[in-house]
Every structure is written in structure tokens, then in C-alpha cells.
C-alpha positions as CSV (number, residue, x, y, z in Angstrom):
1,X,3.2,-33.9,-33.4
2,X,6.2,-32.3,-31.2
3,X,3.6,-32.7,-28.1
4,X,3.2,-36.3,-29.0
5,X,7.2,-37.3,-29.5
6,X,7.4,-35.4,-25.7
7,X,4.7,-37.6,-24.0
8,X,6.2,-40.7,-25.4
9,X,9.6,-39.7,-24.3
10,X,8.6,-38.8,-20.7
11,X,6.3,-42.0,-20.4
12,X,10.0,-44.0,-21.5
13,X,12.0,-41.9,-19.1
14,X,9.0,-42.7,-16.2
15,X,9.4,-46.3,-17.3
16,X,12.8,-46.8,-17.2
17,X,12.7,-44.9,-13.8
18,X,10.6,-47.9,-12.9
19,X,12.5,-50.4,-14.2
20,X,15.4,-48.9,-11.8
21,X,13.4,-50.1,-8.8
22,X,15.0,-53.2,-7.0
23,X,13.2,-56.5,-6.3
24,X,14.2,-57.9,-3.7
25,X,15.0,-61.7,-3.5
26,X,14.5,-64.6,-0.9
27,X,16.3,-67.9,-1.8
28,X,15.3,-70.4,0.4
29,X,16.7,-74.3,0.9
30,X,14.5,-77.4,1.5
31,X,15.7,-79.2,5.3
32,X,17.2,-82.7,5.4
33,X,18.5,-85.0,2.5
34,X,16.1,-84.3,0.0
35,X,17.3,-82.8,-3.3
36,X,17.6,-79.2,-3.3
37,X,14.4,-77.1,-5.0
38,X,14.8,-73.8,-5.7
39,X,12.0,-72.0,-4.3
40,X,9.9,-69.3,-6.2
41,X,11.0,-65.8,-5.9
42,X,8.6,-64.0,-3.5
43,X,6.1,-61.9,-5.3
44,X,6.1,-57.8,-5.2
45,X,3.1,-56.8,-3.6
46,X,0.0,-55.0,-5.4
47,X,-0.8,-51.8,-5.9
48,X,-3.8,-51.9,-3.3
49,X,-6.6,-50.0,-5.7
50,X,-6.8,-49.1,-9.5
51,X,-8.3,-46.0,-8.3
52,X,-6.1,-45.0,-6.0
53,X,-4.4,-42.4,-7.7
54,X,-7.4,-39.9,-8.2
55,X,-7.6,-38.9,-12.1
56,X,-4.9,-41.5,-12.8
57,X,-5.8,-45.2,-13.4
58,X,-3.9,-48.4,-11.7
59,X,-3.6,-51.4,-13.2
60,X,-5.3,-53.7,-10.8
61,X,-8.0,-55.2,-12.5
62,X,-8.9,-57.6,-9.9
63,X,-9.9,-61.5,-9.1
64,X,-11.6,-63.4,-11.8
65,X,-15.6,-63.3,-10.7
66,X,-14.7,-59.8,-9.0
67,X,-17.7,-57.2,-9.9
68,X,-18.5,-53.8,-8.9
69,X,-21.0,-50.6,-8.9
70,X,-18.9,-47.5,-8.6
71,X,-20.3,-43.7,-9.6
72,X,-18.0,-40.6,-10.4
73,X,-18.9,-37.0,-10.4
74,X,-16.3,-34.9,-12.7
75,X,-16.6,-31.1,-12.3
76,X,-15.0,-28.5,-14.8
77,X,-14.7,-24.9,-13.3
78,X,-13.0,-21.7,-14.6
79,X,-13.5,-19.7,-18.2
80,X,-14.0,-16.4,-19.1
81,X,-17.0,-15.4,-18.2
82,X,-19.2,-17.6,-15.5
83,X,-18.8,-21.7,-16.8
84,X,-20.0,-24.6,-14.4
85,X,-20.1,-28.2,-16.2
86,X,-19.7,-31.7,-15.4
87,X,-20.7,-35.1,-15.8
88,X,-22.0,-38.3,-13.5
89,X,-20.3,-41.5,-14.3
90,X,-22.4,-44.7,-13.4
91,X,-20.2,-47.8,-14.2
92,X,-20.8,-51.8,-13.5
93,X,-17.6,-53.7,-14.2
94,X,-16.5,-57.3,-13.8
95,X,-13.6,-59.3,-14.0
96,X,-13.6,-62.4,-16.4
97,X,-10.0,-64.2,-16.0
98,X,-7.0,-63.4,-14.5
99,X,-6.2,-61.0,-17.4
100,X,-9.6,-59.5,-18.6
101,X,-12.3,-57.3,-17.7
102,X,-14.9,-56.0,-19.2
103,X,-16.8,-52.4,-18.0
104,X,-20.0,-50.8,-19.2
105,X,-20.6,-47.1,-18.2
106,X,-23.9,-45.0,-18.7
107,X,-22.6,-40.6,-18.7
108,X,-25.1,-37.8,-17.6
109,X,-23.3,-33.9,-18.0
110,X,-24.4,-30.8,-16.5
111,X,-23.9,-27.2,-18.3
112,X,-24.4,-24.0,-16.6
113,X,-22.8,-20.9,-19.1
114,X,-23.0,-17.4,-18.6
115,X,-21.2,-15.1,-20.6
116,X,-18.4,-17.6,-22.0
117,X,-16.9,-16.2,-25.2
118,X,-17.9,-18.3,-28.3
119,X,-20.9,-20.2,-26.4
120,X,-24.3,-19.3,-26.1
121,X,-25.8,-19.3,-22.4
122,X,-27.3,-22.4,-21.0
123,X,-28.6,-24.5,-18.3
124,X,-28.8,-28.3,-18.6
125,X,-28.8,-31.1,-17.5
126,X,-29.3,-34.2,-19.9
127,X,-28.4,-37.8,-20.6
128,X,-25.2,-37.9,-22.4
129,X,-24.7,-41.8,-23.7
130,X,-23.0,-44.7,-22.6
131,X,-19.5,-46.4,-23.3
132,X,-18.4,-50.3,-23.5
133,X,-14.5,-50.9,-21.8
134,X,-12.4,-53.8,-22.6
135,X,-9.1,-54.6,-19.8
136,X,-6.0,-56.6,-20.2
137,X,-3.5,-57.1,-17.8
138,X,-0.7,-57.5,-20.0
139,X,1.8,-58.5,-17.1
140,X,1.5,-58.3,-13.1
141,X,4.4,-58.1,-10.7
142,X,5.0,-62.1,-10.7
143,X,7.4,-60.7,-13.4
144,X,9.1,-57.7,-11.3
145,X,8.0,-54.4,-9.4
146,X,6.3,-53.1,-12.6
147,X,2.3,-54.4,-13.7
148,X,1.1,-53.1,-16.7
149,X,-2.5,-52.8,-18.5
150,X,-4.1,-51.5,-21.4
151,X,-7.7,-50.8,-22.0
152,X,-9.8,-49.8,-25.2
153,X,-13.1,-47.4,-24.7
154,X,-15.5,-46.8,-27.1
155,X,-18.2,-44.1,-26.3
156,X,-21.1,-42.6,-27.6
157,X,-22.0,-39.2,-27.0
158,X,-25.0,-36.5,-27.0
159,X,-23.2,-33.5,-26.0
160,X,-19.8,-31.4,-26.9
161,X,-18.2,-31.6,-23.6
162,X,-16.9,-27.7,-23.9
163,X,-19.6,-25.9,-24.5
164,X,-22.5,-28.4,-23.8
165,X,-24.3,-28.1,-27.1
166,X,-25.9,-30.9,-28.6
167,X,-23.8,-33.2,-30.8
168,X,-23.7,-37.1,-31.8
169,X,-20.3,-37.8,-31.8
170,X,-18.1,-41.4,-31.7
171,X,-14.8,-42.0,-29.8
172,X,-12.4,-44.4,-28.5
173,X,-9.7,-44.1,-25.8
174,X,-6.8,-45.7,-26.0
175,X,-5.4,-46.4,-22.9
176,X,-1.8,-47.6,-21.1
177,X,-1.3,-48.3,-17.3
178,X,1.6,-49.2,-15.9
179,X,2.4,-48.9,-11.9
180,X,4.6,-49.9,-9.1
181,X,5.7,-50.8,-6.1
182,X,8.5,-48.3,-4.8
183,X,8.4,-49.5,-1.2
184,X,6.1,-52.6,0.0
185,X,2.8,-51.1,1.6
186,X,4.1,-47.6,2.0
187,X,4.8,-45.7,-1.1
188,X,3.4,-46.4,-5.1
189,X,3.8,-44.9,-8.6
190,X,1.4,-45.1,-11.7
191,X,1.8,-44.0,-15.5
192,X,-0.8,-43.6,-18.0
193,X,-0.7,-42.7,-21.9
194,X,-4.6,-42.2,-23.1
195,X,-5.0,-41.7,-27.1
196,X,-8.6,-40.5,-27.7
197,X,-9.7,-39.9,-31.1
198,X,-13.7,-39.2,-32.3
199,X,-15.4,-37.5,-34.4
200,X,-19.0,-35.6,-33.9
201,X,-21.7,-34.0,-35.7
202,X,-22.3,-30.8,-34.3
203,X,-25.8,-28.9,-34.7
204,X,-24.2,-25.5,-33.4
205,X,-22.8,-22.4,-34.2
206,X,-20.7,-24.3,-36.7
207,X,-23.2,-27.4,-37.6
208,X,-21.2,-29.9,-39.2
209,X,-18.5,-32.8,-38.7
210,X,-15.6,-32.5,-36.7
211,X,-13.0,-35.1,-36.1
212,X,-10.4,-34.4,-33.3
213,X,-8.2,-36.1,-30.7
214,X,-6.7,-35.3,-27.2
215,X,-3.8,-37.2,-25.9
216,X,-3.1,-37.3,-22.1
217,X,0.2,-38.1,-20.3
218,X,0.4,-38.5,-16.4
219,X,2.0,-39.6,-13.5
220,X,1.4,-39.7,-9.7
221,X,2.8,-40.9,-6.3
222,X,0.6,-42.7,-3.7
223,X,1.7,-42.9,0.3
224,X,-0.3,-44.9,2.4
225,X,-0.7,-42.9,5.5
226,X,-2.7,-45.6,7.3
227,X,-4.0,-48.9,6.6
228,X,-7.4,-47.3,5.1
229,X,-6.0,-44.2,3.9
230,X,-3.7,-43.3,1.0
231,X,-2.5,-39.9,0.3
232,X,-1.0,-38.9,-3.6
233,X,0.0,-36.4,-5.7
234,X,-0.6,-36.4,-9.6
235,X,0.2,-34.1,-12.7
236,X,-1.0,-34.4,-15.7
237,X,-0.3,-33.1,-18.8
238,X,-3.8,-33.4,-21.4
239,X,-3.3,-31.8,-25.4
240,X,-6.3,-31.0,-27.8
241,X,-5.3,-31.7,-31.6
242,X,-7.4,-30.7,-34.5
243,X,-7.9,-34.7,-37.1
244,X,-8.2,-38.0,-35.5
245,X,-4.2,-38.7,-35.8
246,X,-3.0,-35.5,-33.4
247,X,-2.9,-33.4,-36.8
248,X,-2.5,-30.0,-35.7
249,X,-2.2,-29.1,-32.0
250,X,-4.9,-26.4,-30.8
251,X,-3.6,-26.2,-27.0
252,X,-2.1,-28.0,-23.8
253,X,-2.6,-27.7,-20.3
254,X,-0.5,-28.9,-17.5
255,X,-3.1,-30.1,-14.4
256,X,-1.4,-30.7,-11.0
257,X,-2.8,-31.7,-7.7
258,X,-3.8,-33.5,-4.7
259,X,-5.5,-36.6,-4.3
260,X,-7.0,-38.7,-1.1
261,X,-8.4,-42.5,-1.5
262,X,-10.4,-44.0,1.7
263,X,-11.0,-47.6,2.0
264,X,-14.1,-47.2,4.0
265,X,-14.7,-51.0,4.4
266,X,-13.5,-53.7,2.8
267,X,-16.0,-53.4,0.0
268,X,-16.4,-49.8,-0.3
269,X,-13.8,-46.9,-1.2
270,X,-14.0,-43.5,-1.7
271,X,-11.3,-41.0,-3.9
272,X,-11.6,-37.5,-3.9
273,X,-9.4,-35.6,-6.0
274,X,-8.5,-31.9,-7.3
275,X,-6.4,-30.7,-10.2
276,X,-6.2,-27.0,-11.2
277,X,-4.4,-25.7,-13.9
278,X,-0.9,-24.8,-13.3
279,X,-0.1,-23.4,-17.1
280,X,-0.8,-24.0,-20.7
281,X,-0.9,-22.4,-24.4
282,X,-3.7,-21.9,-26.9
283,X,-3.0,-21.7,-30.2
284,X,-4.9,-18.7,-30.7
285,X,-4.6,-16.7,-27.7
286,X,-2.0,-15.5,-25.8
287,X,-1.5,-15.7,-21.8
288,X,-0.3,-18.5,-19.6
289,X,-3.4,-20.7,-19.3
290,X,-5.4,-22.7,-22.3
291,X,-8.6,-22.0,-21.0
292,X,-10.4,-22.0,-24.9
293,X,-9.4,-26.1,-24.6
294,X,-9.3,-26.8,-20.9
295,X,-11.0,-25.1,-17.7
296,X,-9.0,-23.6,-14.8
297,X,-10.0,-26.0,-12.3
298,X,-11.1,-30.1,-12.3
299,X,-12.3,-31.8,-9.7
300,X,-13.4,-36.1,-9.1
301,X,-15.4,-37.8,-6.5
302,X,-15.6,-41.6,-6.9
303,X,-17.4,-43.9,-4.6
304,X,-16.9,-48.0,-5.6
305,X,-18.5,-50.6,-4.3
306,X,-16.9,-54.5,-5.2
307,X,-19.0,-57.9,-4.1
């Protein structure tokens, strides 16, 4: 529970950072006789993408009637011994109103272990379930620099993303975005806070029901290099607990890394992005890196399409 009090406190301290972030103000008087009217304060501009930030989310949910088609590949390198996994994302999302939006997302994952302590060799490659996401743009930049959204994502699963053996397990992710505008079409910050607890039904070595929960803290910085390219940095900071209520903390990992986002028209983007692991702590083993929870290395390629 001391790893959740410190994420809390450093998404507060990012917040009020944030918050420090002056809007700037254009009062403007109507010509000739007429009674004066105060005219609306100019809005802050957008955050161009939500996926600008690589592994970290935006807020931007889009226009009401906005859909899209967008596929991610994840890959997970680095454990003792020779481990390769991943997983292929295919989403279709679509925005409802100005403050919802709704995303449905179909998972395939790939496994290829060699000699990984604890887990058996394998080679696979498999369907592995589907999730249903629901958006809300709490409140947009009408109401200052900051924009803020929150998201819930249940998922079903057919595979124990670690290891790669076969499982059924339930989950939901719990998320928090919040993003800004430090200086209009140049430079942008996000913030997210992701609870995700689940339980599964594992069939080996240990069959049986496991409930567990990871809770992820990040931030990153966004500078728009060009008018179709954005360069960013992000860290993260991801923890494994043991119970569904971040009972007992098996490990952390700190992730850090660059990111790129390409607006390749104005329909299609691509994000690349690459994270490895800077340090972390195992509850069971010593060293510098958690490598029993987390891998040494992640990686994200996203290509979107929006009509």
C-alpha cells in the first residue's frame, strides 16, 4: 500500500504542476454605442492526439460521430533465459456526444520461451479475447489549460500474459487522463493513473484461482517538431500486487523512454514507441531490475485510422 500512497502523491504533485500553467486572457470591447459585452475568454488549444504520447493515453476523445480502426503491436523482451511475447491489438471506437465514447477491442498474444526460470518452453500464437471501453471527458480546456478523462475497461482473457499459459481470467482497468497545454502548438504534458484488478483461473503449474492487481502511474512530455511530427519522452512507473485491492506488493519497475507520433495524413497516424527498464525490485529476488513481474524491454507500434 506504500507504492499506492506514492503514485497518488506524485499524480497530485504532477497536477498541481499543471494547475501552475497560465492561461492567457483576451478581453475584447464591442465598437460604437452599443452596450458593452464581455466577450468569451479564448479557448486553450487541444492536445492534437490521444495517442500522442506513445504508452501514455491523452484525453482527446474526439467529435461526436468521430469513428476509427486503429491496430497496436506490444512487444515484451528481456528475462532470464530466452523470452519473446506480445500481443496485436485490433480496436474500432466511436465517439457518441461531446463527452462519451465507447471502444471495443479484439487481443491476439504471441509466446516464444526458452529456458525462462519457472515457465515451461513454448511457442504460440493464439487468440487471446476481447475487451469493451467506456470514455468520459469529464472537463476540456473551455475550463483552463488542463482536460481530463476517465475510462473503464473490462477484458476477457485466454492467456497469463507472463508466461503465456492458458488461463480464463476477468479484469477491469480503471483509468485517469488528464493533459495540457504548456505552450500553444509547441510543447504538451499528460498524466495517467490506471487501477487494474482481475482475477484468473489458471490450468498451470499452479492450477487454480488467482486474483491480483497492477497499478500504473506515468507521465510524459510531447514537442511538436513539425506540423506532422511530434517528438516525447515518457516514464512510467507500473507495480504488481498480490489480491484485487493492491494487498501485498510482489515488485515495481520504473520504464523510461522515447516516443515519436506521425500524422501521416489527416486521417491516418502512426506512434512508435520504446520503453526499457531503468530499475525495479522483486520481492523475492535481489538485484536492480524486477524482471520475475516485468521484462527488460517494451516496445508499441500503433497505426489509427479516423473517418
Amino acid at each position: 500500500m506504500a507504492y499506492a500512497r506514492f503514485a497518488l502523491a506524485g499524480l497530485i504533485l504532477c497536477l498541481a504542476a499543471g494547475l501552475a500553467v497560465a492561461d492567457d486572457e483576451d478581453d475584447e470591447e464591442a465598437p460604437g454605442p452599443a452596450p458593452h459585452v464581455a466577450a468569451a475568454e479564448p479557448r486553450t488549444p487541444d492536445v492534437p492526439s490521444g495517442s500522442l504520447f506513445g504508452f501514455t493515453s491523452g484525453t482527446e476523445i474526439g467529435e461526436p460521430g468521430d469513428r476509427s480502426f486503429s491496430t497496436d503491436l506490444n512487444a515484451r523482451l528481456g528475462k532470464p533465459g530466452r523470452y519473446r511475447a506480445g500481443s496485436v491489438e485490433v480496436q474500432y471506437s466511436q465517439v457518441l456526444t461531446q463527452q462519451f465514447a465507447f471502444a471495443v477491442t479484439a487481443f491476439g498474444a504471441y509466446h516464444r520461451l526458452a529456458g525462462v526460470p519457472g515457465a515451461d518452453d513454448r511457442n504460440r500464437i493464439g487468440f487471446d479475447g476481447v475487451s469493451g471501453e467506456l470514455l468520459w471527458e469529464l472537463f476540456d480546456r473551455d475550463y483552463g489549460p488542463l482536460s481530463a478523462t476517465v475510462a473503464v475497461e473490462p477484458r476477457y482473457q485466454r492467456f497469463d500474459a507472463g508466461p503465456g499459459t492458458r488461463a480464463t481470467a476477468y479484469s477491469a482497468e480503471f483509468k485517469l487522463y488528464v493533459d495540457a497545454v504548456l505552450v500553444p502548438d509547441r510543447l504538451f504534458a499528460a498524466v495517467n493513473l490506471i487501477y487494474a484488478p482481475g482475477i484468473a483461473r489458471r490450468e498451470a503449474p499452479d492450477p487454480g484461482h488467482v486474483a491480483g492487481s497492477t497499478l500504473t502511474l506515468s507521465a510524459a512530455l510531447a514537442y511538436q517538431a513539425t506540423s506532422k511530427l511530434f517528438l516525447s519522452g515518457e516514464m512510467r512507473l507500473l507495480g504488481s500486487f498480490r489480491g484485487g485491492f493492491l494487498n501485498e506488493r510482489l515488485g515495481y519497475a520504473v520504464f523510461a523512454g522515447p516516443a515519436l507520433f506521425y500524422k501521416v495524413s489527416d486521417t491516418v497516424a502512426l506512434s512508435l514507441a520504446w520503453t526499457p527498464q531503468l530499475f525495479g525490485r522483486d520481492k523475492g529476488s535481489p538485484g536492480r531490475l524486477d524482471l520475475d513481474n516485468f521484462e527488460r524491454q517494451q516496445f508499441r507500434a500503433r497505426l489509427a485510422y479516423s473517418f
